[in-house]
C-alpha positions in Angstrom: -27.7 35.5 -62.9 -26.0 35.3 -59.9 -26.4 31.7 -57.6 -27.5 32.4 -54.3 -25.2 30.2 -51.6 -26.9 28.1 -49.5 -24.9 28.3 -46.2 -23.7 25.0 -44.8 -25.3 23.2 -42.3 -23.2 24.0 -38.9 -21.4 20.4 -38.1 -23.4 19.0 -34.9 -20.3 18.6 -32.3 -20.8 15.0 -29.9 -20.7 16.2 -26.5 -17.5 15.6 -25.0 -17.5 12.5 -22.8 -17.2 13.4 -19.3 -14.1 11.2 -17.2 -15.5 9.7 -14.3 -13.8 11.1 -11.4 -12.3 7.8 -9.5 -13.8 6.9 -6.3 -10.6 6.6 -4.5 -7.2 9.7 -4.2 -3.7 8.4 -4.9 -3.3 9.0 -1.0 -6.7 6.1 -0.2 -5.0 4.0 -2.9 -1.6 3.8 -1.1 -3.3 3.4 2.0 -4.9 0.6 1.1 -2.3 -1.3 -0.3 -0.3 -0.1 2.8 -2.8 -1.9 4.9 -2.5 -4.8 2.7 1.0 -5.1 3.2 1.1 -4.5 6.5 -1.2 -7.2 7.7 0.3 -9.6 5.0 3.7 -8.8 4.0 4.8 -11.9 1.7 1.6 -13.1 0.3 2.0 -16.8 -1.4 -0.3 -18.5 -4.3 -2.0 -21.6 -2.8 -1.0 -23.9 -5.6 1.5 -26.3 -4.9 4.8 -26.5 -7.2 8.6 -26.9 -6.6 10.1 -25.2 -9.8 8.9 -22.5 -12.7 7.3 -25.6 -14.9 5.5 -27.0 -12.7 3.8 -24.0 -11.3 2.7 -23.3 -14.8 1.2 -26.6 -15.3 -0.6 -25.9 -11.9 -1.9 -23.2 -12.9 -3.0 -24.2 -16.4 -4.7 -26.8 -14.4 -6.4 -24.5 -12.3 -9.0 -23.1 -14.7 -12.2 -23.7 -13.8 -10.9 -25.6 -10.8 -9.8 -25.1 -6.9 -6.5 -24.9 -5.8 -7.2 -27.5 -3.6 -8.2 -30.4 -5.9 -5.4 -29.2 -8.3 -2.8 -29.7 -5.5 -4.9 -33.0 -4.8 -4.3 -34.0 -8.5 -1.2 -32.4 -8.8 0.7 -34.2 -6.2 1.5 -37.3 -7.4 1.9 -36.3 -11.0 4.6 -34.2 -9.7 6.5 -36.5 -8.0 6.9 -38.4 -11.4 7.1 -35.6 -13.4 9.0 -32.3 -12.4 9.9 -31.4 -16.2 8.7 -31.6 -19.6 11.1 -34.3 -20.6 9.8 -36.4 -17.8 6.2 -35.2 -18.4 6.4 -36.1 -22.0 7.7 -39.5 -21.0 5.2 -40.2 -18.9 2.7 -39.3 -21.9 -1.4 -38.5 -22.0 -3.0 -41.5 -20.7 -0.8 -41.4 -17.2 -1.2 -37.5 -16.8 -5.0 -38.3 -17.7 -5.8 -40.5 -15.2 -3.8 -38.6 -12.6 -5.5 -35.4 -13.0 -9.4 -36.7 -13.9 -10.5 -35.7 -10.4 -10.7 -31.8 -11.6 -12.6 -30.1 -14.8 -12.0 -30.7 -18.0 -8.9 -33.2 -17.3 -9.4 -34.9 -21.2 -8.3 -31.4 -22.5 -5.6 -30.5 -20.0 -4.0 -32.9 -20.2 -4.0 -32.9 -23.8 -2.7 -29.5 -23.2 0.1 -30.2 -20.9 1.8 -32.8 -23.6 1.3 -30.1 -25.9 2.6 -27.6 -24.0 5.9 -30.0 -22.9 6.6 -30.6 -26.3 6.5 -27.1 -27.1 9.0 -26.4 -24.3 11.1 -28.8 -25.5 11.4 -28.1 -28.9 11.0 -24.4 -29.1 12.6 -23.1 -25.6 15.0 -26.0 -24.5 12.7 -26.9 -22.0 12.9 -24.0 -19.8 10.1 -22.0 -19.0 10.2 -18.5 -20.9 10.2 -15.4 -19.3 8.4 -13.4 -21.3 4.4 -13.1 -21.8 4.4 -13.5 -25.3 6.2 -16.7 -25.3 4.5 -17.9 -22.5 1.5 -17.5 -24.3 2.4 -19.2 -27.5 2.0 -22.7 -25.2 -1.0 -24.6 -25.5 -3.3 -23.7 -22.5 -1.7 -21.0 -21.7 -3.4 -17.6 -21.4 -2.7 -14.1 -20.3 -3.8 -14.7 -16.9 -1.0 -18.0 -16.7 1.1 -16.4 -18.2 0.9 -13.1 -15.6 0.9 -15.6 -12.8 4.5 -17.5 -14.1 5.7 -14.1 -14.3 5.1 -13.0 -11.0 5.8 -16.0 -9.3 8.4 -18.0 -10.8 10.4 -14.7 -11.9 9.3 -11.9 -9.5 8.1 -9.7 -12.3 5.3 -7.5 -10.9 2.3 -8.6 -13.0 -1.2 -8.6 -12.1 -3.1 -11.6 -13.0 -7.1 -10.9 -12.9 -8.8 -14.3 -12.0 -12.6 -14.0 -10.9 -12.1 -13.1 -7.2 -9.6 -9.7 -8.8 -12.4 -9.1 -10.9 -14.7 -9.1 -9.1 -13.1 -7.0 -6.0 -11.5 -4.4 -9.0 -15.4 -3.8 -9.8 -16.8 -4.2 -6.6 -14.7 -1.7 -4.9 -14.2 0.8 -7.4 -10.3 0.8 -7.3 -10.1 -0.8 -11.1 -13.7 -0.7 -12.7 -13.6 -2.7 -15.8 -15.7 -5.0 -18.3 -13.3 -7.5 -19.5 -10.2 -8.8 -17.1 -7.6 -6.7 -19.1 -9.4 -3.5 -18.4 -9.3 -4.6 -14.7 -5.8 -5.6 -15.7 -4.6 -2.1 -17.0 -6.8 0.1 -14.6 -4.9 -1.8 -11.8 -1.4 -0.9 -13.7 -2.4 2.6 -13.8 -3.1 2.9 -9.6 -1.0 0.7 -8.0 2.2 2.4 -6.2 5.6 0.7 -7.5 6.3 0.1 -3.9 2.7 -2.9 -3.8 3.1 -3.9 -7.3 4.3 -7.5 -7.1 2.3 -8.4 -4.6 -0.4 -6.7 -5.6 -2.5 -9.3 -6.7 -2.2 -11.5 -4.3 -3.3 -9.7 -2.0 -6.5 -8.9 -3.8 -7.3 -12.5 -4.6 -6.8 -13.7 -1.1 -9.1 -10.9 -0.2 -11.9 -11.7 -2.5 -11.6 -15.3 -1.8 -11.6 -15.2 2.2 -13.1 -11.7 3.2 -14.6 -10.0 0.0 -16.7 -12.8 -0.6 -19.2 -13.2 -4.2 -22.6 -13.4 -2.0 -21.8 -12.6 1.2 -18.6 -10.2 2.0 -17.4 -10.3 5.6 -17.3 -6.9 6.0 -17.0 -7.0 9.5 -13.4 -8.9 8.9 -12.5 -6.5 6.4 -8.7 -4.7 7.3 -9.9 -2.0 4.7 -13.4 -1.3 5.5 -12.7 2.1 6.6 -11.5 3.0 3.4 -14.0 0.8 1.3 -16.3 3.1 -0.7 -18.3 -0.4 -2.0 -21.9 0.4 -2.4 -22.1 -3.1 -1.4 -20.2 -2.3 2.2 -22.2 -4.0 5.1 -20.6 -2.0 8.1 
């Protein structure tokens, strides 16, 4: 007797996820990095350094604290130690009690011998140039390390603090839910031409114009070409 075949059940295909078409052209992108530059040509971080190591103990410093108290904090410490040899021999109880005016100063400074020692047994105690080294150091992250980078060594990274967060979501130009998706939706939009000072330009924007609760549109250099549902002009 012959088996009848039962025919397969046809395979259900998922619907093909739609992109979402960006909300700026390559042409509103460029223009607002144009304006950018134009009104700001040479942007600067705000934390005070005077060679590659100390800006990356500034900025390890500066999680979760202001630029201003770290500079506060940071100037004295500086004077007496400009390397990790001299930080080292200073030791944790000196770079304690110079730093304890900003967050989380036990740990930092815990940190920053840490991270001296490191220099000084693994890299000669010169800063490396490279993000995966740099973030081998203790208290160092990806957004340190992108910082060093672009600072110290005129690499163009982009380093995604709150305020470049914020301003990638807010505007639409880098939509993202974790800071490397900001990160490498940035890398993707940026012209060559903007990239080094790219994020600079965005934090100083989102900490001085773009505000968190109340942006000052009306200050805005690129308000014309903001497409922000949040846009107050």
């Amino acid at each position: 007797m012959a088996q009848t075949k039962i025919p397969a059940k046809p395979v259900a295909r998922k619907p093909s996820a739609r992109r979402k078409k960006p909300r700026y052209t390559k042409e509103e992108i460029r223009a607002i990095f144009a304006r950018f530059h134009e009104i700001n040509p040479e942007p600067e971080g705000e934390l005070d350094y005077t060679n590659p190591y100390t800006l990356l103990v500034a900025v390890a410093l500066s999680a979760q604290a202001t630029d201003v108290g770290v500079n506060r904090a940071t100037r004295t410490l500086f004077e007496l130690a400009d390397s990790p040899q001299k930080m080292l021999a200073l030791g944790e109880d000196r770079v304690r009690d110079e730093i304890k005016t900003i967050g989380l100063f036990r740990n930092k400074a815990k940190n920053v011998i840490a991270m001296s020692q490191m220099l000084v047994d693994d890299f000669g105690g010169e800063v490396p140039r490279t993000r995966e080294e740099l973030e081998t150091l203790p208290g160092v992250g990806r957004k340190t390390a992108n910082v060093v980078l672009n600072i110290a060594f005129g690499q163009p990274t982009i380093a995604v603090d709150t305020h470049l967060f914020r301003i990638g979501n807010r505007l639409g130009i880098a939509p993202g839910k974790t800071p490397l998706e900001v990160e490498k939706a940035l890398e993707k939009i940026i012209p060559d031409e903007y990239r080094l000072h790219a994020h600079h330009w965005l934090i100083l924007h989102g900490r001085y114009v773009c505000k968190a609760r109340t942006p000052d549109c009306g200050r805005c250099c690129i308000a014309d070409l903001c497409k922000s549902p949040e846009k107050r002009v």
